[in-house]
N, C-alpha and C positions, 0 to 999 in steps of 0.2 A: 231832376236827373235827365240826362240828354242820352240817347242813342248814338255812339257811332255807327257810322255806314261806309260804305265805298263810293265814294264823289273824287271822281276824277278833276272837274272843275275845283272843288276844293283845295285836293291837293296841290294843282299849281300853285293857290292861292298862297299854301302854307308854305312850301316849300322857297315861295320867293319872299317869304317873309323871314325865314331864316336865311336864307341864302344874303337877305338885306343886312342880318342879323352881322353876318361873317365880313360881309364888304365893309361894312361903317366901321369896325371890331379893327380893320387892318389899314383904316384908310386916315383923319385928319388928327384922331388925338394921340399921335403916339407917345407922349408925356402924362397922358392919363393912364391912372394904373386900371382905371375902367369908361368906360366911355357909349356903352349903349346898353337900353333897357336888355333887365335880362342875365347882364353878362356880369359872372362874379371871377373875384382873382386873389387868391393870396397875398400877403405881402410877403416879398421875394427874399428880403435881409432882412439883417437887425444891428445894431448898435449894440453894444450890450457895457454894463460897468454896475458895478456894486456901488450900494448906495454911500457905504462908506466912505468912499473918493467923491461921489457927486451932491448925496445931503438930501432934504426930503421935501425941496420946493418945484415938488412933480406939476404945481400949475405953470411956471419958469418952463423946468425942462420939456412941457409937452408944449411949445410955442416954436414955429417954425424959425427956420436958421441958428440955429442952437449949435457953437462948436464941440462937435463930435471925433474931432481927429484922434482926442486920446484914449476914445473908448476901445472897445476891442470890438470888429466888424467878422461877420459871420454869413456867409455867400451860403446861406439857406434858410427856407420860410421857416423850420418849426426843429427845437434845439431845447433840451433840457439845459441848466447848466452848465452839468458836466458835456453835454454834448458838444455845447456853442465853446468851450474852452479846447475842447480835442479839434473841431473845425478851425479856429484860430488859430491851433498849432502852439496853446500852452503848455497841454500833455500830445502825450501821441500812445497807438497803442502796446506798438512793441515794448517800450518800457512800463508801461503802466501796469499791462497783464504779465509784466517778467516777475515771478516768484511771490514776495509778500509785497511788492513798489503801491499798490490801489491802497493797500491797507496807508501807506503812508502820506497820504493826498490830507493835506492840510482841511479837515470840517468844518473850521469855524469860519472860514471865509464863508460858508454861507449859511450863517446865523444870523445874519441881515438881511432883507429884501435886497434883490436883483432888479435894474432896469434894463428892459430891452426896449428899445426908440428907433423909427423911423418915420421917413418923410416918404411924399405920394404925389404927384398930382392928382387931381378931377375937372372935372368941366361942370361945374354946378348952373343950377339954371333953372327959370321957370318950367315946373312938370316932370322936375327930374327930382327921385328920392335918394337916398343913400341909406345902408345900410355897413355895421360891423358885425360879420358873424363870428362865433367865438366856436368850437368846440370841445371846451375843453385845457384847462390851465389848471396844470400842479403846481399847488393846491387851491391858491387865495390870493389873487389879484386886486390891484387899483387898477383902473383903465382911463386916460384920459386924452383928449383927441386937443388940438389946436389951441390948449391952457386952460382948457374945459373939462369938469370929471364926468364921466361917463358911466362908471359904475365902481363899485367900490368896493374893498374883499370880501364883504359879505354875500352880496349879489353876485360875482364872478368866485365861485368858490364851489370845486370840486371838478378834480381830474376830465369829469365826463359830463359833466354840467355843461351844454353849451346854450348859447343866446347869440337873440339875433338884437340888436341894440340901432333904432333909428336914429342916425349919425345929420339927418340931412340939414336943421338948423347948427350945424358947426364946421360945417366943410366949407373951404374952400376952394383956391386955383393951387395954391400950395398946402400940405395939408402935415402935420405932425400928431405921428402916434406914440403914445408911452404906458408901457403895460409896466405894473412894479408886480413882481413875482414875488412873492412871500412864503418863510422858511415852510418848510413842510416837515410834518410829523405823520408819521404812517398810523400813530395809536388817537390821533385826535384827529385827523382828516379822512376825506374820502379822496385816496391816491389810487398809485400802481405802487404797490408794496411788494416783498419779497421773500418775505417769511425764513423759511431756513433754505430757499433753493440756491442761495450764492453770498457770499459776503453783501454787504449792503454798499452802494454808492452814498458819495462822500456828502454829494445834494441831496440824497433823498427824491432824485427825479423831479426836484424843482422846475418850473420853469414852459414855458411854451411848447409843447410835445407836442400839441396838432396844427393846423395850418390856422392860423389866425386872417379872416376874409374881405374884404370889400366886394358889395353889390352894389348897381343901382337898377332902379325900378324906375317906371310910373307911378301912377297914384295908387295904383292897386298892386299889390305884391303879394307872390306864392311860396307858400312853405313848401317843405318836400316831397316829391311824388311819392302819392303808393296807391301801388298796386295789388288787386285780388282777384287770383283767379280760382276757379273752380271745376276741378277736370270731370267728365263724363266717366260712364263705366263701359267698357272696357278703356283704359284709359289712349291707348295708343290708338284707337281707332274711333273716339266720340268726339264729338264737336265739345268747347272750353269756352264757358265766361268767364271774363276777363273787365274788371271795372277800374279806371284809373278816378285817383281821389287827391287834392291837392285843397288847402286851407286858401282862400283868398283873402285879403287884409287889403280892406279901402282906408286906405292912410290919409282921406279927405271925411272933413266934417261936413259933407253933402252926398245926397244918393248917388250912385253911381250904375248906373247900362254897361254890362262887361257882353263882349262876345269873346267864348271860350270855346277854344278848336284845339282840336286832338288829333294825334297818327299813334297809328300803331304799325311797326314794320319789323320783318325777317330782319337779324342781324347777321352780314355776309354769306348770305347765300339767298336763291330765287322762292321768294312768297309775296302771299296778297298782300298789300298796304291798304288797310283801315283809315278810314279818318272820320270827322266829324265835328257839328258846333253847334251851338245856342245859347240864347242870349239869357242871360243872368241879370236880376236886381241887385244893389248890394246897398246895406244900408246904412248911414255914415259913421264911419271909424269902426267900422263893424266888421268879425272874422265869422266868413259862412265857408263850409264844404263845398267845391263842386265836384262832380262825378260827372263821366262820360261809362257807356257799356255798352257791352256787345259782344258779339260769338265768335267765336273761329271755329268755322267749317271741320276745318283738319290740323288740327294744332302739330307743331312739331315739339313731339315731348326731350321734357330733359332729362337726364341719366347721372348717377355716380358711374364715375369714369370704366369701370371693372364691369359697368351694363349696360351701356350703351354708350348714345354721341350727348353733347350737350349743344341744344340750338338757343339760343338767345335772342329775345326781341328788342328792339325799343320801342320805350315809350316818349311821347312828352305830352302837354298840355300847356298852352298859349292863353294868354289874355288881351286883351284889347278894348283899348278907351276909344269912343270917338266915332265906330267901329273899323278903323285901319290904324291906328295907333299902337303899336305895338305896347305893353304896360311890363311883363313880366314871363316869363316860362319856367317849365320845372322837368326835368328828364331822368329817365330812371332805365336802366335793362333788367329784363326781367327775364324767367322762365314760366315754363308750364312742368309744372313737377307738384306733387305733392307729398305731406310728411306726418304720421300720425304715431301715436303709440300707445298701449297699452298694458296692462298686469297680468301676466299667466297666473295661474292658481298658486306658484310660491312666491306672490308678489313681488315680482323681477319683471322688469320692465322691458318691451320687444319694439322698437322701432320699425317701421314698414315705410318705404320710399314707392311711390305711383301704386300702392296695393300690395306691393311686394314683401314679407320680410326680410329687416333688414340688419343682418350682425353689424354692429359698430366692433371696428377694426381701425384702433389710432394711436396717436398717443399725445401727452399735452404738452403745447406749444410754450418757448419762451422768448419773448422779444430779446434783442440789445438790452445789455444792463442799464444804457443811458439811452435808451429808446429811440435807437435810429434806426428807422425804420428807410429798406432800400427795396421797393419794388423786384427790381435784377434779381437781388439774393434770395429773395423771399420765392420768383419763379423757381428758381435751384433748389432751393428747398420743398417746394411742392413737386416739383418733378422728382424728388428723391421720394418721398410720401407715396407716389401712384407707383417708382418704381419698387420701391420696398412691397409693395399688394395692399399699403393702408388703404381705407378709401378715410379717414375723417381723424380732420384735428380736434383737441379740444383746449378754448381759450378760459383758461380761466382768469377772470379778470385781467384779461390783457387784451383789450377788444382793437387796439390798434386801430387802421387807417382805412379804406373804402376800398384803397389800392387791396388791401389783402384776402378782399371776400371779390373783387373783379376777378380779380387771379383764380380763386378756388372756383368760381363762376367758370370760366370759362375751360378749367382743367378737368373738373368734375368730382371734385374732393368737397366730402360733406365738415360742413365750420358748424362743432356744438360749443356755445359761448357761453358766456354765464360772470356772475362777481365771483370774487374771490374770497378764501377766507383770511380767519387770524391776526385781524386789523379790524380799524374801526370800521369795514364794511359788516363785520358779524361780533361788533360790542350789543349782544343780549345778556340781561340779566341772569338767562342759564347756561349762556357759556361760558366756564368755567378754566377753558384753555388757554385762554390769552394768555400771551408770554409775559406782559404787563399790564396790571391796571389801565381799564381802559373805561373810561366814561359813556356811559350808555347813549343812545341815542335821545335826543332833545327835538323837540319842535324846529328847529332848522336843521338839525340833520336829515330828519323826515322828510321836509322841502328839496335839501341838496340831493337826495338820493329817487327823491320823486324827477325831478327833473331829470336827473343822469339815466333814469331808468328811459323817459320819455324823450329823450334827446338820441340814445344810444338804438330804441328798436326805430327811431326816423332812419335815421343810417343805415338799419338790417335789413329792414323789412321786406326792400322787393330782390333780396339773393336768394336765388334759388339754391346756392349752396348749404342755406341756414339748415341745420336739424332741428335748431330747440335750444333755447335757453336755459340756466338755470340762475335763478332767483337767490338761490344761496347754494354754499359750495359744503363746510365741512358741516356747518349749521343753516338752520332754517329761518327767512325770515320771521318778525314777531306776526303777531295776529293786526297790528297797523298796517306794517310794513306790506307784508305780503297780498290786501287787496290794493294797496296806493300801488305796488308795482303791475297789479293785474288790469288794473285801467288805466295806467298809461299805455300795456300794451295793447288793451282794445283800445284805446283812442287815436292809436297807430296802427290800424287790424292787423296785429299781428296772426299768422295763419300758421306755425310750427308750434310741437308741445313744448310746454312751459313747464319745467317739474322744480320743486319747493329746494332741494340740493343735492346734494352727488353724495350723502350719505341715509345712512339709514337712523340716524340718531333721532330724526322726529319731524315734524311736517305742519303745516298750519293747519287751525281747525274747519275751513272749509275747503282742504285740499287733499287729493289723495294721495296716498304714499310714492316715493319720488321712484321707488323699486329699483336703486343703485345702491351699489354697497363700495361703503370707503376701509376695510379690514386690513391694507397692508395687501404686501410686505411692502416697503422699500428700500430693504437692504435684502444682501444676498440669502438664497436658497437654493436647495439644488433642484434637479430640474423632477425629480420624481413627486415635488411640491404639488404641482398643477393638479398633475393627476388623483393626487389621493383625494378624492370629492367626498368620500363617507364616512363619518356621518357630519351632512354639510352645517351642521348646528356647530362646530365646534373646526370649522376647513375654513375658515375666513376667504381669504382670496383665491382657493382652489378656483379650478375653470366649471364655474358655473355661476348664473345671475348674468349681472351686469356688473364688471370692478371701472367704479370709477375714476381709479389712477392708483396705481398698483404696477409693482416692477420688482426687478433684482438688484438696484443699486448699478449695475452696473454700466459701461461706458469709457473703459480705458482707452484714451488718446494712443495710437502707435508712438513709435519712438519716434519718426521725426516730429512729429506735433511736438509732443514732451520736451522736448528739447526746446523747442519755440517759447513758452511760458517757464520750464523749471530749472532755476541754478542747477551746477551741479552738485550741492548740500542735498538743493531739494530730491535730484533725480537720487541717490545714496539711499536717502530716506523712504523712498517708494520700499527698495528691496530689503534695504538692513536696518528700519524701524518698522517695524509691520503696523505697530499699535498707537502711532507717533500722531498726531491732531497736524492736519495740512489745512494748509489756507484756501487752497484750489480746489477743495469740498463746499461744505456748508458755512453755518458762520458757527465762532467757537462756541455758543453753549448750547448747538444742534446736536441731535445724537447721529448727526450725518458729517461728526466734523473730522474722522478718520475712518480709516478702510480696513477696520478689527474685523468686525466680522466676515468681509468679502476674504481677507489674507485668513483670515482662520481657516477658512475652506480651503484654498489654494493651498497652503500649506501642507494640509494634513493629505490634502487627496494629491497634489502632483509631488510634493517634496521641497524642501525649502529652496529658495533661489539661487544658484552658483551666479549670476551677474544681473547685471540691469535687464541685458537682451533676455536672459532667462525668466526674468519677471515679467518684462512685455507679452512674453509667447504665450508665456502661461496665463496670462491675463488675457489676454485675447480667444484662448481656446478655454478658458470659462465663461468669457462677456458671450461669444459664441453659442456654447452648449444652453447658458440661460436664457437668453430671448429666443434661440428656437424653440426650445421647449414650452414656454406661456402662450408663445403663439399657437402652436401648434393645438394646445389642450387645448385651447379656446375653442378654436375654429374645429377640432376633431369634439365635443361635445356640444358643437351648435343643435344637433336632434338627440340627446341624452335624456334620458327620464328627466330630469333638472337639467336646462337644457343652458348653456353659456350666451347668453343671450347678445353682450359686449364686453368690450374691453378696451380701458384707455391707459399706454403705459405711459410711466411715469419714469422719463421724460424725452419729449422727441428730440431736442436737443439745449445749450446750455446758453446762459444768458451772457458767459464771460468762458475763458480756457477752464474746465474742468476735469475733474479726475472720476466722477459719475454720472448716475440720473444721464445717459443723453445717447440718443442711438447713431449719431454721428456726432462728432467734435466740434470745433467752435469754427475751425478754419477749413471746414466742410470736407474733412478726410473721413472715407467712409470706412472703419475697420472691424471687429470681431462682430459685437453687438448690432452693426448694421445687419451683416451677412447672415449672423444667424437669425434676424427678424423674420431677411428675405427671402430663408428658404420658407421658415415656420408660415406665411401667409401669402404662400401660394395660392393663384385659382384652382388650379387642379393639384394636388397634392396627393403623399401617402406619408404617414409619419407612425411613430413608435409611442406607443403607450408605456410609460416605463413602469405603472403598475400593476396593470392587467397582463402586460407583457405582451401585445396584442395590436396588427396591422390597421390604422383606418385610414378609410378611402375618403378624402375632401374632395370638394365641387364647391366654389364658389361663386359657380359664375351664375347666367340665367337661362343659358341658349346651349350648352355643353352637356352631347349627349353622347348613347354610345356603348360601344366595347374598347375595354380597358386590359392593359393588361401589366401587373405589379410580378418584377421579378426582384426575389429575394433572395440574398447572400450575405452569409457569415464566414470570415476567415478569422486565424488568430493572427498576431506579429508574425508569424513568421511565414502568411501566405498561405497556409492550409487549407482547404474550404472544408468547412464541419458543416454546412447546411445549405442547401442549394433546393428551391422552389420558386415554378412562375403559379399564379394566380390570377385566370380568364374572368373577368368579372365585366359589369356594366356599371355605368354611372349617370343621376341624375342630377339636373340643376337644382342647387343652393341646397346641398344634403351632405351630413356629413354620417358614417356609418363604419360599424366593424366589421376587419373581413377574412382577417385569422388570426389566431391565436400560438406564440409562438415560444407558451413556455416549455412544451417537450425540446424543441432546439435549444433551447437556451440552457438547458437544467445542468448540464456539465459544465458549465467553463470553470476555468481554472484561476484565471487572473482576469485578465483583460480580453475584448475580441472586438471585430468590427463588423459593423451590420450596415449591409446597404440596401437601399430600396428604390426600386425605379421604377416609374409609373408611366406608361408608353402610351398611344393609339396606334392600335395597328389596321385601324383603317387609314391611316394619315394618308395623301397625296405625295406624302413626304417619304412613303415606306412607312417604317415604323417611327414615328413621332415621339422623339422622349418629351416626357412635360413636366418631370420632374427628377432629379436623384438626391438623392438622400443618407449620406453616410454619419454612422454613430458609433462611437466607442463604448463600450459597456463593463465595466465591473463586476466581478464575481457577487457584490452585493452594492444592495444600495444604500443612499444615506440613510441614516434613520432620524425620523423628526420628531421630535418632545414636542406636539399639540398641545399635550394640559398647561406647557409653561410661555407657551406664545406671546409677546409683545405685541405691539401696536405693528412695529415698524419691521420684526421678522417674527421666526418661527425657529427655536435651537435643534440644532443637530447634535446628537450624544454619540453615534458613531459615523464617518465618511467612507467613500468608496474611497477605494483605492486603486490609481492608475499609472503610480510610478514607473509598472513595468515599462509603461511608454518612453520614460526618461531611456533605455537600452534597447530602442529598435535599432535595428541594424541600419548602415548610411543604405540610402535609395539612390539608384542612378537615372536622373531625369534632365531629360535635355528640354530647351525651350526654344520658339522663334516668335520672332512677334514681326506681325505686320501693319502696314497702316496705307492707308489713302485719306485722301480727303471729302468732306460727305458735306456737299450745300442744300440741305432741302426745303424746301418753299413753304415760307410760312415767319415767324418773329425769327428775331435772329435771337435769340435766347436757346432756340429748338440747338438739338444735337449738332456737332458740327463736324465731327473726325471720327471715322471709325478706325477699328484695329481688330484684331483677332490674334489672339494670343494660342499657341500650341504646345502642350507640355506632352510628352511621353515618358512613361515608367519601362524603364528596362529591366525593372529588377521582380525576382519571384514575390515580392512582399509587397504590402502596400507604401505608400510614399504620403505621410502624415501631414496634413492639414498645412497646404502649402499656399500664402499670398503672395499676390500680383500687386506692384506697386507700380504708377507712371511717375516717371521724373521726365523732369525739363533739361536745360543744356546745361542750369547751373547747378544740378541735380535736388533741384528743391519737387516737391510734389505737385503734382497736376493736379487740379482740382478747379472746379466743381466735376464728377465723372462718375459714369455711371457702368458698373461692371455686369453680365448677364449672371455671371457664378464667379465668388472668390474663397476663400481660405479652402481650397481642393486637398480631398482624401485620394489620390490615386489607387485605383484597383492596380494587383500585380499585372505586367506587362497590357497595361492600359493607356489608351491616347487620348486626348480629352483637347478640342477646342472652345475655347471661353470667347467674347466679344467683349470689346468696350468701347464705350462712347463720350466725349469730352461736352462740357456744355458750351456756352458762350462767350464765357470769361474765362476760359481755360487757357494756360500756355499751351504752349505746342510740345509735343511730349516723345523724347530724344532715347528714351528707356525703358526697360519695365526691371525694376529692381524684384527679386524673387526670394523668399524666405520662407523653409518647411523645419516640421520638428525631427527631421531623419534627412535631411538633405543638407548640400553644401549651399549657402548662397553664395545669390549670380546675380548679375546686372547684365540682360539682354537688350544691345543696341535693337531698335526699332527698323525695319527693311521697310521705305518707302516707293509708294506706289504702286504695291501688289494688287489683286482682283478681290475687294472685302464682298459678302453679300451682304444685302442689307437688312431684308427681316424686318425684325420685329421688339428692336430694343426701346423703351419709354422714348 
């Protein structure tokens, strides 16, 4: 083990050794697709053709100059199948996602292996190695390089399986690669499966999904950096070890003298740069550890984004033959954060981030159906995530790409990973759920899943975003399974908890209970669900524990989406077949493959549908009233006797144009179900307990203190105020608590009434600071939930509220204007780029019902990606209310704001450019 230290002299040293790195990288080979130690590179295309046009003399077709003109060409490194055919421009998406068209994609075309082939230069040469690294090929690959086989399906088999494969006796100036891709089976391989969350794709996710590599080296070559550090106590003000670890491989059958230098530095912004070196034995063809360590003074810690900044350092570590020879390097960004957890006394599990507790607040992620994976979008969507108050995704078995944990890295959104279930990732002899027959795991399945576990935490390990894994999702690995995955992860020091799965069904024998509960619901319920917690022996997904993926089904696309993906048969069918099995659900023998039960509700409590539009609205102010409410019970029983420890719903958004499961749509329109997340998980909040009947005061944050001040109003339809109280109170960080009780006001109504809540600082700079409002409609009674006859998937209701009288508010007169300028501010161009400010006023005695903000463009299609501060607005009677919005980077330019309330006329307000926006404090 070597010390780093602070050597100025060093640093030159290293610094012009990569600086060398970069020159030779852009300077003689530009026909090499790699060309200096060190330096790795995808391959950029592919070729691709079924083997049934080309036949199975893969040693022929992996030999250079091979005519490829008839194949089909694909201008990107990494393409399932179905991907590389959407790229070629076979299908496309407009048609594919219109109606049932996916269900009609021809499947037997790919019941035969796929070849993908390409050619390369290199500059092969004495002292020069080669390497193909793999991470990853659904499901079962041939690999063969220049008519040479390389590895064969066995050996290149499984999704997350990757290898590094010594290529350098078969390279040469020209160089051909041919991967045969082989059919994939979700019940007999280790993929990316799908279970009931969407129809299945026609491949099955065949095919090349991560970037397929070329390196060269010296004679000594490095595996992946990792990094461990170890924060002092108090964390933000102690000095931090920090050790970098990277595997060395003398790829010569003689000893080898390595000199191994290290940096460690601030990433963009001013700190010390570390460095350091010493010489190393190695000995022949022999894989040793090296490590460099050392302290930081004054670490700059990292934060989930809702607690502070996130600083990022990098790392690398160098090798060197000869001793100036450069051989090999390995680089990683890391933070200084740490992540632990443990069991309260009802075995519920509590995460803690730097010391801190820490509610998880998220929901689980779904890739592309064909896994295309776009950096851009994926920004857009983590800026929706911090805007919404989530702080953490969860992947279940869809661990994607390196780009998607840089991203959460640097945004401050916590990534809990894990496998998935319901596939041959979880074929144990006691699980009994498989959809089909599924063959237990065997002696090479064990291997394929060893590896994919050891391959997938190299990739994790040094993101400070990681929370924790989980090893199994609806089940637990077996008593094999589950230590073969716990040393891969210490042979990769993994440093976040590791819990056995995300339910409570059972755990391995030398592990403790994983203290998640998987109970449901995921289909609809009302919102007085959350709250009823007692007695929690028999309240499955109530707010409390930790629900590991749990929701209301819901996630209605607005109309214009809908119209995007549904005929008009299909769009009929939303309103005038309630009970009717849709394709843009689940797949047909899911119990998610119509929307009976969510329209059960809708029905009985708003009134059956007079039109399409009728059905949007009213689906939108249910998706609405359900996500604020999960969220809210959550986050309002974070300090509860039985306290809500996390929650991940289920689902953040859809893998294709859906009709549930997604808190935004497919074509990133943010509508009911976003909004009402947004208000439910606010930092500072006050929301409604609908069974205790009862005000609580949330604080999420770490640093927010203070005098608070919560003013409450109730009117009915027609404007009256029946209840009027403010409430001086104080608030502490990360507490959530009760602060009045409000069933004397409540105990009369009659029908319906609305309740608002506003949550002010009236010590603000600002005057009086609103930090939150909150308005809710209320029923004379509430649902009532049949507990004893509960499902997996919901909880039945025998009677519903009733809120028809809303259908007969009176029309409201509310004017609008919208303004806009433009907003360039320093930093990626992804960041916001256009603000507006939208102004609505109520003229009328009454309230003016649950009115959205829509942007269109000039062709009046939807502005998107965008992020709104407050949408689907309850106007108080003669009320003004300014809302802001913000476009992302990919956003058209937005000519509109189209306006739609349940008591209003709509209106399309042209946009007034170049007004004075402020700018604040929007994501």
């Amino acid at each position: 083990m070597m010390q780093l230290r602070r050597s100025p002299a060093i640093l030159q040293v290293l610094f012009g050794a990569i600086l060398g790195i970069a020159i030779s990288t852009a300077a003689d080979f530009s026909s090499a697709l790699v060309s200096t130690p060190g330096q790795t590179a995808p391959v950029p295309a592919w070729d691709l053709q079924s083997s049934r046009k080309v036949g199975s003399g893969l040693e022929v077709l992996s030999r250079p100059g091979i005519d490829t003109s008839a194949w089909l060409h694909v201008n990107t490194s990494k393409c399932t199948l179905m991907g590389c055919l959407l790229e070629a421009g076979i299908y496309n998406d407009t048609e594919l996602f219109y109606s049932d068209n996916l269900g009609k994609v021809d499947s037997k075309q790919f019941e035969v292996p796929w070849l993908y082939r390409q050619e390369f230069g290199l500059n092969p040469g004495a002292g020069k190695y080669f390497h193909l690294l793999t991470h990853g090929i659904t499901s079962q690959a041939d690999v063969y390089l220049n008519g040479k086989q390389v590895a064969d399906k066995k050996t290149q088999a499984g999704s997350y399986r990757g290898h590094t494969y010594d290529i350098t006796d078969l390279v040469d100036k020209t160089n051909a690669l041919l991967i045969q891709a082989h059919p994939t089976s979700y019940y007999h391989d280790f993929a990316l499966g799908w279970v009931d969350w969407n129809p299945w794709p026609a491949d099955n996710g065949t095919g090349v999904w991560r970037d397929v590599e070329i390196k060269q080296t010296g004679s000594v070559a490095l595996g992946p950096l990792r990094v461990v550090t170890q924060l002092g106590t108090p964390v933000d003000s102690s000095p931090a070890n920090v050790t970098l670890k990277s595997r060395a491989h003398n790829l010569e059958n003689i000893e080898v003298t390595i000199t191994v230098t290290g940096i460690i530095s601030a990433e963009g912004y001013a700190g010390e740069t570390i460095t350091g070196s010493q010489t190393v034995i190695l000995p022949p063809l022999s894989t040793t550890d090296v490590t460099l360590t050392t302290t930081v003074p004054k670490p700059a810690i990292w934060w989930p984004k809702q607690w502070g900044s996130q600083p990022l350092y990098n790392a690398q570590l160098s090798v060197f033959v000869s001793n100036t020879t450069l051989s090999d390097h390995a680089s990683a960004t890391f933070g200084f954060r740490s992540v632990t957890s443990q069991l309260n006394s009802y075995n519920d599990t509590t995460f803690s981030v730097n010391n801190r507790p820490f509610q998880v607040l998220g929901a689980g992620y779904a890739p592309d159906m064909f896994l295309r994976f776009s950096s851009a979008k994926f920004e857009s969507e983590a800026r929706y995530v911090l805007d919404l108050g989530f702080n953490t995704i969860r992947l279940e078995g869809k661990n994607e790409h390196p780009e998607l944990y840089q991203i959460a890295d640097r945004l401050g959104i916590m990534i809990l990973a894990g496998w998935e279930c319901c596939d041959k990732w979880e074929a144990w002899s006691y699980n009994q759920d498989l959809a089909v027959p599924t063959p237990v795991w065997n002696e090479d399945d064990y291997g394929i899943a060893n590896a994919s576990m050891f391959h997938e935490a190299g990739m994790l390990q040094t993101h400070p975003s990681l929370l924790g894994y989980l090893i199994g999702s609806d089940y637990w690995p077996d008593d094999k399974a589950a230590p073969m995955y716990m040393n891969a992860l210490r042979l990769q020091d993994w440093q976040t908890p590791v819990l056995a799965s995300a339910s409570r069904r059972g755990f391995p024998s030398f592990m403790d209970s994983p203290g998640l509960k998987m109970e449901g619901p995921y289909d609809w319920v009302p919102p007085n669900y959350w709250y009823d917690i007692e007695p929690s022996g028999s309240r499955l997904g109530a707010a409390f524990g930790f629900g590991s993926e749990l929701g209301t089904g819901v996630g209605t696309p607005d109309l214009t989406s809908l119209k995007r993906f549904l005929s008009p048969a299909d769009l009929n069918d939303l309103w005038k077949n309630p009970n009717k099995g849709l394709f843009h659900m689940s797949t047909e023998t899911s119990s998610f493959h119509n929307r009976k039960i969510y329209n059960a509700g809708l029905w009985k409590r708003w009134g059956a549908p007079t039109s399409l539009e009728d059905y949007v609205q009213k689906s939108q102010i249910t998706d609405y009233e359900a996500t604020r409410a999960q969220f809210e019970a959550y986050t309002a029983n974070w300090n509860s006797k039985r306290p809500a420890t996390g929650m991940i719903y289920w689902m953040l958004t859809g893998a294709f144009p859906s009709l549930h499961w997604s808190i935004w749509d497919y074509y990133m329109h943010p509508a009911g179900a976003y909004f009402g997340a947004k208000v439910g998980s606010r930092i500072e909040h006050v929301a409604y307990d609908y069974v205790k009947k009862s005000v609580f005061l949330i604080n999420r944050s770490l640093n927010q203190t203070g005098s608070r001040h919560i003013d409450i109003q109730m009117v009915d339809p027609t404007g009256k105020t029946l209840y009027s109280n403010t409430v001086k109170t104080t608030t502490t960080p990360n507490t959530s608590r009760e602060i009045i009780s409000l069933i004397f006001a409540l105990k009369n109504i009659k029908d319906v009434v609305f309740l608002r809540l506003v949550l002010s600082d009236p010590s603000s700079s600002k005057d009086t600071e609103v930090l939150s409002c909150n308005v809710y409609w209320l029923s004379k009674n509430l649902d009532t939930l049949d507990w004893d006859n509960s499902d997996w998937f919901y909880t039945p209701v025998t009677e519903y509220s009733d809120y028809m009288a809303l259908n007969k508010l009176a029309a409201a007169n509310v004017s609008v204007t919208a303004w806009s300028r433009e907003h360039s501010p320093q930093g990626h161009v992804e960041s916001l780029k256009v603000q507006m400010q939208v102004t609505l006023e109520n003229h009328s005695s009454f309230p003016a019902f649950f009115i959205s903000l829509n942007l269109v463009d000039k062709e009046g299609n939807d502005v998107v990606p965008v992020i709104w501060d407050d949408n689907y607005l309850t106007l108080w009677p003669r009320e003004k209310a300014t809302v802001r919005v913000k476009t992302l980077g990919t956003a058209e330019p937005a000519v509109a704001v189209k306006v739609v309330g349940k008591n209003i006329k709509g209106m399309t307000v042209n946009v007034i450019e170049g007004a004075e926006v402020k700018l604040d404090s929007l994501v």
